[in-house]
C-alpha positions, -999 to 999 in steps of 0.1 A, spaced: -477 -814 23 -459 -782 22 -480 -763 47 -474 -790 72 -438 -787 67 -439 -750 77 -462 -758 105 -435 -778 121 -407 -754 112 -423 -726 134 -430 -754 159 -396 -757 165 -380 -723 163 -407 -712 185 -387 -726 220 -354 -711 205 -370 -681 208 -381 -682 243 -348 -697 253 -327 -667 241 -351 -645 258 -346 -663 289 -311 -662 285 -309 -622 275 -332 -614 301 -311 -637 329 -277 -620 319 -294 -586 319 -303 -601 356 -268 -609 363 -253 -575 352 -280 -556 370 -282 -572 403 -238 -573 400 -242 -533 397 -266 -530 424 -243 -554 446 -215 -536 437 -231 -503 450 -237 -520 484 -202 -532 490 -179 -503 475 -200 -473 481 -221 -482 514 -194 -510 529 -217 -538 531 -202 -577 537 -193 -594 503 -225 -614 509 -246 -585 497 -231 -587 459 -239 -623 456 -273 -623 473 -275 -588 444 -271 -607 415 -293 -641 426 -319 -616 432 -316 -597 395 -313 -636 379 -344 -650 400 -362 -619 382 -357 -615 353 -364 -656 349 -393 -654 371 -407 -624 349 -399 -643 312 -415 -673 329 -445 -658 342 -452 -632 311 -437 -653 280 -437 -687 287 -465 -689 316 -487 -665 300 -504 -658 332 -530 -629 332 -525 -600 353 -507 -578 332 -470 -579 332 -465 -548 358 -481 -568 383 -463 -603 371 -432 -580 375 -443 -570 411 -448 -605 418 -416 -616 403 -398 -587 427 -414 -601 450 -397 -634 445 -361 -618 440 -364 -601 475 -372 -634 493 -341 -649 476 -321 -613 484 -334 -616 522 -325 -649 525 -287 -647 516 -281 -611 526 -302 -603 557 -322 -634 568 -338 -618 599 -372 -613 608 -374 -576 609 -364 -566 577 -381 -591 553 -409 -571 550 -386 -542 541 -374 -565 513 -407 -576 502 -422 -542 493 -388 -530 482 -385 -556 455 -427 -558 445 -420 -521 443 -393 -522 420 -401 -553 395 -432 -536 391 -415 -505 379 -390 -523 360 -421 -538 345 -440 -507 334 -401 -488 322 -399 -522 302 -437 -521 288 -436 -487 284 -401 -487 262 -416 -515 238 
């Protein structure tokens, strides 16, 4: 009787878990991709549109990368679930900011290239 009472403790503190990940890692999104907005708007005098499309693009990340690595499990590693996950974050950036034909391929290595780096900083930190 006991153990199946502990059994269904860890049962359900197990989602809590994930869902404060989630949420840390989509805040750390929203404060990243603010910075990196910010950067575009005071320092290179992009349109306002380039902040908000900044921080969609750090949130879709860091959610796409906790979904694919922690809740997903998906194999591949989680450099190249980051990658992919960039990947998704620079279709959402090119969509809002720059939705023309000849620069989505800019974005798509850009941000593949990045969340995979992200990625191996992050795996490489814990």
């Amino acid at each position: 009787m006991v153990g199946t009472g502990c059994k269904g403790e860890d049962e359900l503190s197990e989602p809590t878990f994930h869902y404060s990940i989630f949420i840390k890692r989509a805040v750390t999104g929203l404060i990243l991709g603010g910075l990196a907005g910010a950067v575009q708007v005071w320092f290179v005098k992009r349109d306002l549109v380039y902040l908000w499309a900044s921080i969609a693009a750090g949130v879709v990340y860091m959610a796409a990368w906790v979904t694919c690595t922690d809740w997903l499990k998906l194999a591949g590693g989680k450099i190249a679930l980051g990658g992919v996950s960039g990947l998704l974050a620079a279709i959402v950036w090119w969509a809002i900011a720059v939705p023309a034909d000849n620069t989505f391929i800019q974005a798509a290595v850009a941000g593949t290239c990045f969340g995979a780096a992200f990625a191996w900083s992050d795996r490489r930190r814990t």
